[in-house]
KOLMI-563779 format. One record per residue (C-alpha): residue number from 1; residue in one letter; x, y, z negated. Coordinates in steps of 0.001 Angstrom, whole numbers, plus 524288, in hexadecimal, padded with zeros to 5 digits. Layout:
N
     n   res       x       y       z
   NUM     A       X       Y       Z
...
end
This chain:
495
     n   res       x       y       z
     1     X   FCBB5   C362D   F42B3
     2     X   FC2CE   C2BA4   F3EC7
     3     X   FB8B7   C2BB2   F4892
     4     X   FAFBF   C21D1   F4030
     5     X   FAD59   C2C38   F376D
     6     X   FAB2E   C36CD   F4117
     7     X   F9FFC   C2E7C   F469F
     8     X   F9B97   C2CE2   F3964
     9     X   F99B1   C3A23   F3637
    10     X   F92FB   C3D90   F4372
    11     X   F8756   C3363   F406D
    12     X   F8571   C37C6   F32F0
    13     X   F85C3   C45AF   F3826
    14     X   F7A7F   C424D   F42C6
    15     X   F72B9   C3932   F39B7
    16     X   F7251   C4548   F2EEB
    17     X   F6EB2   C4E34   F3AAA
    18     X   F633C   C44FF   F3CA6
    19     X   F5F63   C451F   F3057
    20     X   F60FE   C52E4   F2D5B
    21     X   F564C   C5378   F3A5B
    22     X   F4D7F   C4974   F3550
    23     X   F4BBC   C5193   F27C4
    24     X   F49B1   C5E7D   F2E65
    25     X   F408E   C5819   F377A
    26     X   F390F   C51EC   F2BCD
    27     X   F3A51   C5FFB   F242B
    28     X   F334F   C65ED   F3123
    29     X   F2835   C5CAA   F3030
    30     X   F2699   C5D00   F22B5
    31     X   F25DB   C6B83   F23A3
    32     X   F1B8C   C6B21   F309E
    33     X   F1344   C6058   F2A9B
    34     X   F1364   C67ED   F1D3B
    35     X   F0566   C6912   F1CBA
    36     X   F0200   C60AE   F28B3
    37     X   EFE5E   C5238   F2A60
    38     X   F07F3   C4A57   F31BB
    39     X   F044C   C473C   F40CC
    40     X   EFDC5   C3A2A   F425B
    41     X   EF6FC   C3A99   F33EC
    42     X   EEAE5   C37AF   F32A4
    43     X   EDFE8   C37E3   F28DA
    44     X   ED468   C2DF8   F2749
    45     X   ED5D1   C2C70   F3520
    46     X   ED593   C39B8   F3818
    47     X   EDFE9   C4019   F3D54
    48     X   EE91D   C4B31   F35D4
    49     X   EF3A6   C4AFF   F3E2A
    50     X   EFB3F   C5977   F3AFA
    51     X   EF1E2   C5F20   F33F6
    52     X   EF1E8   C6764   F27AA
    53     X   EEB0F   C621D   F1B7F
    54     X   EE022   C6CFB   F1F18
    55     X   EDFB8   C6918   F2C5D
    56     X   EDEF1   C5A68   F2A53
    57     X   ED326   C5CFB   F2135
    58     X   ECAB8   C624F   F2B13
    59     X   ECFE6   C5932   F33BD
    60     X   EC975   C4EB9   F29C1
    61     X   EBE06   C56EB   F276E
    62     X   EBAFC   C584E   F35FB
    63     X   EBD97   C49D8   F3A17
    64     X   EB1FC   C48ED   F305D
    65     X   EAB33   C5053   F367F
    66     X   EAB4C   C4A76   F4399
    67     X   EAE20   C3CE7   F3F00
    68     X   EA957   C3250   F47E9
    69     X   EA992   C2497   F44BF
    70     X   EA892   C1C83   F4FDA
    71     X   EA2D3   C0F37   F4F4A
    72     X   EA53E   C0550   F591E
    73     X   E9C3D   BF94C   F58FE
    74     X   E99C9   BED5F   F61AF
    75     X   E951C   BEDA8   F7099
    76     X   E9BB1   BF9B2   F72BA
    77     X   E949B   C013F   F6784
    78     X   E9A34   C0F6A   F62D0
    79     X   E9423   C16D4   F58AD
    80     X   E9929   C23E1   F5350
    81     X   E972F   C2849   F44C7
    82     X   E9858   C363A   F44AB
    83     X   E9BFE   C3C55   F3629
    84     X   E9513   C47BF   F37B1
    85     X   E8894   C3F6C   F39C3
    86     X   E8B0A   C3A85   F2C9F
    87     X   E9055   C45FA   F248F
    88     X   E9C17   C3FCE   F24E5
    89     X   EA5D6   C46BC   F1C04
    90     X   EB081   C4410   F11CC
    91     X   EBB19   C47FB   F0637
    92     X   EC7DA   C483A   F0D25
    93     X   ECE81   C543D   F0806
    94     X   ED680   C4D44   EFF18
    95     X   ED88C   C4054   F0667
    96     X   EDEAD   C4AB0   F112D
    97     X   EE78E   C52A3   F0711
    98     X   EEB21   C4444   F01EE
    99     X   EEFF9   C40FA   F0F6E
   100     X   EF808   C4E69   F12D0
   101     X   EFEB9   C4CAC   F0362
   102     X   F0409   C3E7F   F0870
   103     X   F07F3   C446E   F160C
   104     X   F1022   C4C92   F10E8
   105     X   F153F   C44FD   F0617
   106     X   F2434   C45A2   F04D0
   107     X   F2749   C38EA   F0AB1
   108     X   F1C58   C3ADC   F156C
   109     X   F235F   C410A   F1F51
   110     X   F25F7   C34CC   F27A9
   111     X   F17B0   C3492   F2B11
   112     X   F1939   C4007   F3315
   113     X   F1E68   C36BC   F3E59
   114     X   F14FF   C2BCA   F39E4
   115     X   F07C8   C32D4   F359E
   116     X   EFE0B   C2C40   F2D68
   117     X   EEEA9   C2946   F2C60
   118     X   EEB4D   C2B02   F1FB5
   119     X   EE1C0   C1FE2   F1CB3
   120     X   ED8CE   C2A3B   F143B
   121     X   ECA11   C2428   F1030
   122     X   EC291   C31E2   F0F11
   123     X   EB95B   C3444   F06EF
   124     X   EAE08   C33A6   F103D
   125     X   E9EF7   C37BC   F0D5A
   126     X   E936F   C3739   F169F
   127     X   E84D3   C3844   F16D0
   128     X   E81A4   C28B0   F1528
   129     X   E750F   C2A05   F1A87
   130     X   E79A1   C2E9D   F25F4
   131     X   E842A   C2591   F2794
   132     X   E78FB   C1BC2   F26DD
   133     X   E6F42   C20D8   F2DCB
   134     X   E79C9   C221C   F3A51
   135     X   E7E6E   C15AC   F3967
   136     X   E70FB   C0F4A   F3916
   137     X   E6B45   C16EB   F4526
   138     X   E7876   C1371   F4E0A
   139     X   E77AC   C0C02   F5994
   140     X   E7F8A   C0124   F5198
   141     X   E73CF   BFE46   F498F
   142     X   E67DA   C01B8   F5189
   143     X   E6BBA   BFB4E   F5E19
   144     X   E66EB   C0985   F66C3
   145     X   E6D59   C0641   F736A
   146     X   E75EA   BFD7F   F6D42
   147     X   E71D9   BEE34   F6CD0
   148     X   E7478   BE875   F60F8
   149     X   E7468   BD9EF   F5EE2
   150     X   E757C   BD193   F53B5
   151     X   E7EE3   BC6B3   F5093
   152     X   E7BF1   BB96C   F5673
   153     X   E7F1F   BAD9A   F4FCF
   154     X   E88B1   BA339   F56DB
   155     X   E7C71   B999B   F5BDF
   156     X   E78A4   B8E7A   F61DC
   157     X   E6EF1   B8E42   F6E52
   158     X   E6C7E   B83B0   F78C2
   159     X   E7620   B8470   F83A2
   160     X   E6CD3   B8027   F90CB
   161     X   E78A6   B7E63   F9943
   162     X   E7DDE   B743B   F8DF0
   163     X   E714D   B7102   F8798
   164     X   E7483   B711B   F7A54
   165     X   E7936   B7B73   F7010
   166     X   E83C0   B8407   F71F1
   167     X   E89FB   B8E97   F6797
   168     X   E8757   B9C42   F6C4D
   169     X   E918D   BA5AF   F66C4
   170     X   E8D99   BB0B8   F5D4E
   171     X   E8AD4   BBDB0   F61B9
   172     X   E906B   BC96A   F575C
   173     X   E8690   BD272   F5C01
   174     X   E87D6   BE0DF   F5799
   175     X   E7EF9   BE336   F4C24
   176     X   E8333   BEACE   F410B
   177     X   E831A   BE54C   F3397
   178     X   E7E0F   BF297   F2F2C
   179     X   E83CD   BF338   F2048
   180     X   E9104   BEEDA   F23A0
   181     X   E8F87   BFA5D   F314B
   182     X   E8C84   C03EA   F279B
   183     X   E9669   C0165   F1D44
   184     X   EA087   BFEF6   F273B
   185     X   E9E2D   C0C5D   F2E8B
   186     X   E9B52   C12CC   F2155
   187     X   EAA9F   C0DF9   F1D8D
   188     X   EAF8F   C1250   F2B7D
   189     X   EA963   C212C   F2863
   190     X   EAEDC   C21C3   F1B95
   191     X   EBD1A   C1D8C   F2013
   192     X   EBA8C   C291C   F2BB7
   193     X   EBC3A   C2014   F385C
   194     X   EBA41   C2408   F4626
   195     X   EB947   C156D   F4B2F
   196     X   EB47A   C098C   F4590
   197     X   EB05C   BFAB4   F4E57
   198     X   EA50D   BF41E   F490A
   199     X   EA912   BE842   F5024
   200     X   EB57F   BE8BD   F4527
   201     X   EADE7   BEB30   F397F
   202     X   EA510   BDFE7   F3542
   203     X   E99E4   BE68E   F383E
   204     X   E90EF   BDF77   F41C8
   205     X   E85D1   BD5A6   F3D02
   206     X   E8E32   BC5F8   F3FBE
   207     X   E8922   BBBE6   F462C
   208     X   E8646   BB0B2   F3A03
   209     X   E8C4D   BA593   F42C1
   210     X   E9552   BA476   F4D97
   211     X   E98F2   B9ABC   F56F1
   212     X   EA341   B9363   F4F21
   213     X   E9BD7   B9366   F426D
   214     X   E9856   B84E5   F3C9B
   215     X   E8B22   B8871   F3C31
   216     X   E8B29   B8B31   F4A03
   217     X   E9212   B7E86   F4D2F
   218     X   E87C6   B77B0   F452E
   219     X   E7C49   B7EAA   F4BC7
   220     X   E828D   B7924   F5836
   221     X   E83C5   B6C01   F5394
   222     X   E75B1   B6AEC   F4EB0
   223     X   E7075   B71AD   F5984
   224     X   E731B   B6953   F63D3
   225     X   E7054   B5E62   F5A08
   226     X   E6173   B6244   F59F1
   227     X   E6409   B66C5   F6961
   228     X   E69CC   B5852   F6E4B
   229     X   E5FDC   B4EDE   F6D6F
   230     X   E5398   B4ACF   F74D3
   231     X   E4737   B4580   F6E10
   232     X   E3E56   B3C5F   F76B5
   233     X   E30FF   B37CD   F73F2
   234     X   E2D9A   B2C39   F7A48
   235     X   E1E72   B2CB3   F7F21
   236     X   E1EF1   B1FC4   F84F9
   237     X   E1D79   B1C42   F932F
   238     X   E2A71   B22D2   F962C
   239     X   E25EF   B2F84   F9088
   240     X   E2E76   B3873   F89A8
   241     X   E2D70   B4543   F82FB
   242     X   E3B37   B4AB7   F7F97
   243     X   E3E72   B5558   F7778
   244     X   E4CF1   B5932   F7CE5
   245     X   E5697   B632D   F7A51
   246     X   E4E24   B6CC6   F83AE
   247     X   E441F   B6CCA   F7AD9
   248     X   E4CEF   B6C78   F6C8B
   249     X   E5517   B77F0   F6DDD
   250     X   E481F   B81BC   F6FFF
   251     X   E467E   B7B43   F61B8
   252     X   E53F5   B7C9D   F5A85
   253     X   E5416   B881C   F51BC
   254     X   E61F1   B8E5E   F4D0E
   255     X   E618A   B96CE   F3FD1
   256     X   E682E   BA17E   F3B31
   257     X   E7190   B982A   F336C
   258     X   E7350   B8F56   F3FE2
   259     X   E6B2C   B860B   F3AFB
   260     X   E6405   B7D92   F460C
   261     X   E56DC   B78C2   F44FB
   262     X   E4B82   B7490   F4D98
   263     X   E3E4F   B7E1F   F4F3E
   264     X   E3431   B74FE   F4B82
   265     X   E2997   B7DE0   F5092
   266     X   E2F5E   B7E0C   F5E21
   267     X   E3131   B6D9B   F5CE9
   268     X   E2463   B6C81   F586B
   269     X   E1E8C   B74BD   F6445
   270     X   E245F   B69F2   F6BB7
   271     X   E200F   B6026   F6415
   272     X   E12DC   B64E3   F6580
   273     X   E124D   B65C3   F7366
   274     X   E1733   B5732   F7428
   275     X   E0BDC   B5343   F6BF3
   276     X   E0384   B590E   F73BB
   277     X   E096F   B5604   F8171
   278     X   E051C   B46A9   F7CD1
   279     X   DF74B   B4A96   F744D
   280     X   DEAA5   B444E   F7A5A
   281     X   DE3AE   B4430   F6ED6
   282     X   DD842   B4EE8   F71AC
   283     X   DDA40   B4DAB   F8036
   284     X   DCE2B   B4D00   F8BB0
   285     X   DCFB9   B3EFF   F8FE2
   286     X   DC692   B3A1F   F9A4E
   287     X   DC09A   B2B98   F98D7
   288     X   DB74E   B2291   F9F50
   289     X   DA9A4   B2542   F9934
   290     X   D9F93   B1929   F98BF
   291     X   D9978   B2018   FA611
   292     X   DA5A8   B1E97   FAD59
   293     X   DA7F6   B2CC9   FACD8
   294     X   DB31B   B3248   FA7E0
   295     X   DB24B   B3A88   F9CF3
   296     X   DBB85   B4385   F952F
   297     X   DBB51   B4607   F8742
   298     X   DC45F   B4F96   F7DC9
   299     X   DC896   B4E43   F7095
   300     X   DC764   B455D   F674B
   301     X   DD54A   B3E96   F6139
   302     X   DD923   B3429   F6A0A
   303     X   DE7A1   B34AD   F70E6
   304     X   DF511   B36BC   F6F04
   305     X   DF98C   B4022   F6564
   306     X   E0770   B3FEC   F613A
   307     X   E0964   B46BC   F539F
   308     X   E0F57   B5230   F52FE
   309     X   E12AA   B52F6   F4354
   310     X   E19DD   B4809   F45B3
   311     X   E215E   B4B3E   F51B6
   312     X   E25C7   B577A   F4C82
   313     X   E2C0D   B4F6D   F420D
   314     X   E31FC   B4577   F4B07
   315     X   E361C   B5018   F548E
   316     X   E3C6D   B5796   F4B7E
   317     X   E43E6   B4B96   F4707
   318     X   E495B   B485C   F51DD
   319     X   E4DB6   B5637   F5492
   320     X   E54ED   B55C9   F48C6
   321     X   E5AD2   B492F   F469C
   322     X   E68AE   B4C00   F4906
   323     X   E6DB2   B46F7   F54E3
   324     X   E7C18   B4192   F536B
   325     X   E8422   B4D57   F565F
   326     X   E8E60   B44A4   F5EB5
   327     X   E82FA   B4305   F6784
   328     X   E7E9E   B4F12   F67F0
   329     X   E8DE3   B5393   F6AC9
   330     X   E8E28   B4A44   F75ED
   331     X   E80F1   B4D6D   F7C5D
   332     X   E84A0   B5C63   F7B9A
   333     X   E916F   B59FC   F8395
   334     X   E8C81   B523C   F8CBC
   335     X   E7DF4   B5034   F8E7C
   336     X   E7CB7   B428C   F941B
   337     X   E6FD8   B3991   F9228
   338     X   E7B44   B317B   F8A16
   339     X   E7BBF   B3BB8   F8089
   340     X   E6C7F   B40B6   F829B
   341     X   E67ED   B32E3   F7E29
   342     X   E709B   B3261   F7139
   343     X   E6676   B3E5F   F6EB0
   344     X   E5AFF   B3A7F   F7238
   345     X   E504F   B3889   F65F0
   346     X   E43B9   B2E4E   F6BA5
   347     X   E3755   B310C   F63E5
   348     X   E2BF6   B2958   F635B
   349     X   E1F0F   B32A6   F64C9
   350     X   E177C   B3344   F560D
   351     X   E06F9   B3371   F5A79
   352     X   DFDF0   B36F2   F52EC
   353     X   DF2E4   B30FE   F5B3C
   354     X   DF52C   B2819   F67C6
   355     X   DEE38   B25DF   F72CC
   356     X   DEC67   B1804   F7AD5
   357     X   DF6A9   B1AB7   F834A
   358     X   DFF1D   B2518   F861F
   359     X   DFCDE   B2A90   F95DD
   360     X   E05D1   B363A   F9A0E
   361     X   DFF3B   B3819   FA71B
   362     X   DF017   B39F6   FA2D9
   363     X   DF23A   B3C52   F9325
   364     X   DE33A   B3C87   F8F4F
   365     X   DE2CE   B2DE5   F964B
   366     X   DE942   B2840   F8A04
   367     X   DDFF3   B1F50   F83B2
   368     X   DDB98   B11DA   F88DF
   369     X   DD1EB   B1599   F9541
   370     X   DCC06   B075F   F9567
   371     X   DC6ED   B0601   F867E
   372     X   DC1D6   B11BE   F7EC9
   373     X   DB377   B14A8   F79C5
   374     X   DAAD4   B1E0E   F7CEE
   375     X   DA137   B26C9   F76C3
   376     X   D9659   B2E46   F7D28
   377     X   D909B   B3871   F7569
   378     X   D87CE   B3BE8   F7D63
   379     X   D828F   B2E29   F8153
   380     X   D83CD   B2AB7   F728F
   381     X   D8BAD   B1DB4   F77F1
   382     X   D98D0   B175E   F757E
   383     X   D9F6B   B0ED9   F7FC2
   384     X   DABDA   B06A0   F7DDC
   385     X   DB4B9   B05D9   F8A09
   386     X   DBF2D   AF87B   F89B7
   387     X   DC523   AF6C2   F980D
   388     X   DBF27   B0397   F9D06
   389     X   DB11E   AFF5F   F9BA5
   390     X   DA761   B0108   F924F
   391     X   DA588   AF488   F8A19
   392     X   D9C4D   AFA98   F7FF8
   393     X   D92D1   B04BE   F7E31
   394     X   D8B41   B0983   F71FD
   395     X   D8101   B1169   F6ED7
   396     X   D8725   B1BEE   F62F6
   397     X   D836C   B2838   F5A91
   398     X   D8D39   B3351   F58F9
   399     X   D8E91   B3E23   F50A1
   400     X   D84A9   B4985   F4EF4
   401     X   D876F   B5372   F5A3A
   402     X   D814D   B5EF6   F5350
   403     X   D8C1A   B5D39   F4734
   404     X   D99D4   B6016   F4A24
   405     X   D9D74   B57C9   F3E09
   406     X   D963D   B4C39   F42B9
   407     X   D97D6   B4C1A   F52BF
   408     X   D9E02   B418B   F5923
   409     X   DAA60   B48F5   F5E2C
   410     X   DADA0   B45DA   F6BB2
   411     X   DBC9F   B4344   F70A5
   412     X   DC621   B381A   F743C
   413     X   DC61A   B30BF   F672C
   414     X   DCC7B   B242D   F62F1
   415     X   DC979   B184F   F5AE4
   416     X   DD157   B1A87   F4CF5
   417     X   DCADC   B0F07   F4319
   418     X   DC284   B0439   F440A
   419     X   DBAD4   AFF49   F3766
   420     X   DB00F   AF655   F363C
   421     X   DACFF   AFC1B   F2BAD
   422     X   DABE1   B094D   F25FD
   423     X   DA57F   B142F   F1F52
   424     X   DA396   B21D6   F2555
   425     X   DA27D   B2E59   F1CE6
   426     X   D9FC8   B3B89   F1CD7
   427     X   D9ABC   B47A2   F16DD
   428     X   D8C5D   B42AC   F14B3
   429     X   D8E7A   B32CF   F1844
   430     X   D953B   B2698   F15DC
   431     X   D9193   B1C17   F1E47
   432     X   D983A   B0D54   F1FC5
   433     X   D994E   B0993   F2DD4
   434     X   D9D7A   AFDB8   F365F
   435     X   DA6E9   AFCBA   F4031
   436     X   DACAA   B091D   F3F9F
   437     X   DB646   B0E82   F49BF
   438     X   DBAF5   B1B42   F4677
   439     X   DBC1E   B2569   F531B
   440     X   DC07A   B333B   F4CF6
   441     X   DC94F   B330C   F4157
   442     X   DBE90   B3D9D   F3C17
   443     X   DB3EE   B338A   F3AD9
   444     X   DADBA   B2FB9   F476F
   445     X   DAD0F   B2109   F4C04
   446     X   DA54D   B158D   F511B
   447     X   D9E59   B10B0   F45FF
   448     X   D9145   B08AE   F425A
   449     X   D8501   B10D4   F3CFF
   450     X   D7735   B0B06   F3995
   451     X   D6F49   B15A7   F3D9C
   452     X   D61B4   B13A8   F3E1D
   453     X   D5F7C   B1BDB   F4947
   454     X   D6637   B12FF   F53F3
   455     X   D5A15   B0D1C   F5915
   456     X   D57B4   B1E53   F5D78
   457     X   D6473   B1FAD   F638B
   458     X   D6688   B27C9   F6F17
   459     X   D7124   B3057   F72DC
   460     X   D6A4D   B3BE6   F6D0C
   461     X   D69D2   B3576   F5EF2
   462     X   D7817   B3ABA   F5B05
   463     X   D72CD   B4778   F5E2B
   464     X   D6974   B47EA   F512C
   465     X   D701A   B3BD6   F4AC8
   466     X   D7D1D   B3B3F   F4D46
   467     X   D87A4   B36B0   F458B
   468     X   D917A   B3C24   F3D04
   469     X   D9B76   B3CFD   F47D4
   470     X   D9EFE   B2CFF   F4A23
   471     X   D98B1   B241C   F54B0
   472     X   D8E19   B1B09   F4F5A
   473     X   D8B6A   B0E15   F54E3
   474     X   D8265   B02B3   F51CB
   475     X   D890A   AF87E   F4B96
   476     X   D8936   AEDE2   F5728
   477     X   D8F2C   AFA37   F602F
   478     X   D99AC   AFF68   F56DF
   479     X   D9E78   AEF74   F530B
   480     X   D9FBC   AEF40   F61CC
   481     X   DA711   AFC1E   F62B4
   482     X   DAE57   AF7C9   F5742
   483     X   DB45A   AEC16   F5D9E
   484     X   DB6D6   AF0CA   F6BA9
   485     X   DBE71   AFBF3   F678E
   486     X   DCB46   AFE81   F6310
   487     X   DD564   B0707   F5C2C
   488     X   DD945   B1313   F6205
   489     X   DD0B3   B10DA   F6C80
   490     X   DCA46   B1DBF   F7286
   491     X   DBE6A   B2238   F7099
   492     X   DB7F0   B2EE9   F7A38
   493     X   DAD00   B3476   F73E7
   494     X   DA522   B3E67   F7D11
   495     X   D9888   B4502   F7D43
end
């Protein structure tokens, strides 16, 4: 007996006992599944698992009904968009006989191990408005116990620890942009999901820069540029007023498009304050009268007055003259008086009006305390101090007190021209004069006048026949006056 063929026969016999099993097995299913979905099948997500068509329609028609969508946003956020809140509803009938036809098509039966989702898009309706209306009141877009922040652009700000800039990283923030939220959600509902993350969908306002962006890196660069550098005005006498990086970054202004710029409102408050720190013009200043009192007297145009037009211009100049950027690398690693000095800007002060000297302890003591002139309204009188000590006096008229337009005005005034000859006008005169030595850029000076009225002089005359505002003197007194006096020497006029 060939026992090859015996053992043959005995495998072909148990592999067409197997197969005669599988068939049956299928034949069984086939027949039980007859007008049932396989298990694990799914439709549009929702689950028909064993179900007759009739069954898996309202098994569609109720997850309608109940259908939640919920929404999962940034810092923890849930949201849940109910169907029924929306009339949520759709045409599925045939979508679901569609599915149970290729279930049971006649080389389907392998899926009854497998399953299937069905990737169905139903036709899905719903009251817009309402869809709208829910959205737009959630705690995702009105913030109600919810903080919502906005996207911050990657930045520079002044680091104190390493005083200069440093790149602050962007911050995404969580606020919706609202079309794409809607359109997105509105896409979700149609499809019929249960669970959708914001956080995945492109949905949330961006931040316009972040931290390795050129733009940024630029910002950086020119930052500390304008940052790095220290502008010194030299007031003389070892006197310094320095404008330092303390002071510039309160003035450097970022835009939206990481631009960098200086606030020339905030420079110029600075600028102003400087000015003024140094102004004497207009200041009480007290002076040795003819009596050997001392007097004080206001106003008038006499002192220091540094210009401000012009130092805004030369400020701002120097704030923006680019610094060499290896420098400005090097001081902002290590911050040496080597490096400082390579950044330093010196600046000569512009004035617009200077004084004798310049005193930092008693400011107002700034013109020449041993030669000055003097005029006494009240006494009618002007006396010429050289060495501290009156070396002339004259008898004088001033202007009429009882006209605003023609008083002698009374302040710390000094000399600004010196003409021996020249013609005064004004409104109703025109008179040529000797020796003239002009006091108040508005008119008012030492002059000559032939009046015919000397020989009645008192100190009462300017009271009824006073000048037009300037200080007359005979002609042997004002030639004096003339000569003994100089430029820019002061002049206190009091009553």
């Amino acid at each position: 007996m060939d026992l090859k063929k015996i053992k043959i026969t005995k495998q072909a016999k148990i592999c067409l006992s197997l197969l005669i099993a599988i068939i049956m097995l299928l034949f069984i299913i086939i027949i039980l599944y007859n007008d049932k979905f396989y298990p694990n099948t799914s439709i549009g997500g929702i689950d028909v698992s064993n179900m007759t068509l009739s069954e898996a329609k309202n098994a569609v028609q109720t997850d309608l009904k109940n259908h939640v969508l919920v929404i999962k946003g940034r810092n923890n956020a849930k949201y849940e968009l109910r169907g029924a809140d929306i009339n949520l509803n759709a045409n599925y009938e045939k979508q679901v006989e569609d599915c149970f036809k290729k279930t049971h098509g006649l080389f389907s039966f392998y899926k009854i191990i497998s399953g299937e989702d069905f990737d169905v898009n139903f036709d899905v309706s719903y009251n817009k408005e309402a869809f709208k209306n829910n959205l737009s009141q959630s705690f995702l877009i009105t913030g109600d116990n919810y903080k919502i922040t906005a996207p911050v652009d990657a930045h520079v700000e002044y680091d104190k620890t390493a005083k200069s800039g440093k790149v602050i990283k962007e911050k995404q923030g969580n606020q919706l942009d609202q079309d794409k939220f809607y359109s997105y959600v509105e896409k979700s509902i149609q499809q019929l999901k249960t669970r959708v993350n914001l956080d995945k969908a492109n949905v949330y306002l961006k931040p316009k820069y972040v931290q390795t962006d050129k733009e940024v890196l630029n910002e950086l660069s020119q930052y500390n540029n304008y940052l790095c550098r220290w502008v010194c005005f030299d007031m003389g006498e070892k006197h310094y007023e320095i404008i330092s990086p303390k002071e510039i970054k309160d003035w450097i202004v970022i835009g939206d498009d990481a631009s960098v710029s200086i606030d020339q409102e905030k420079m110029a408050q600075w600028v102003e304050k400087f000015c003024l720190k140094y102004k004497t013009v207009g200041k009480t200043r007290k002076f040795k009268s003819h009596t050997g009192e001392v007097l004080e007297v206001s106003g008038g145009d006499y002192g220091w007055q540094i210009d401000y037009s012009q130092t805004v211009d030369q400020v701002y100049k120097a704030l923006t003259e680019n610094n060499t950027q290896s420098d400005v690398d090097a001081y902002v690693k290590n911050k040496s008086n080597t490096n400082k000095k390579k950044l330093l800007k010196k600046l000569e002060p512009i004035y617009k009006n200077k004084a004798y000297k310049m005193n930092f302890e008693n400011p107002t003591e700034d013109y020449n305390t041993q030669t000055y002139t003097e005029v006494d309204i009240s006494e009618q009188m002007v006396y010429v101090f050289q060495n501290g000590q009156v070396v002339y006096s004259a008898k004088c008229v001033t202007g009429l007190p009882s006209d605003v337009t023609r008083s002698t005005k009374t302040g710390c005034w000094y000399i600004k021209d010196k003409k021996l000859e020249y013609t005064l006008t004004g409104a109703d005169y025109t008179t040529p004069t000797k020796y003239w030595v002009r006091i108040t850029w508005t008119g008012t000076g030492y002059h000559y006048m032939n009046r015919s009225d000397w020989d009645k002089w008192s100190p009462e005359l300017y009271k009824t026949r006073g000048s037009h505002g300037c200080i007359n003197l005979q002609l042997e007194d004002v030639k004096n006056i003339y000569n003994l006096v100089s430029m820019r020497d002061m002049v206190f006029i009091h009553d």
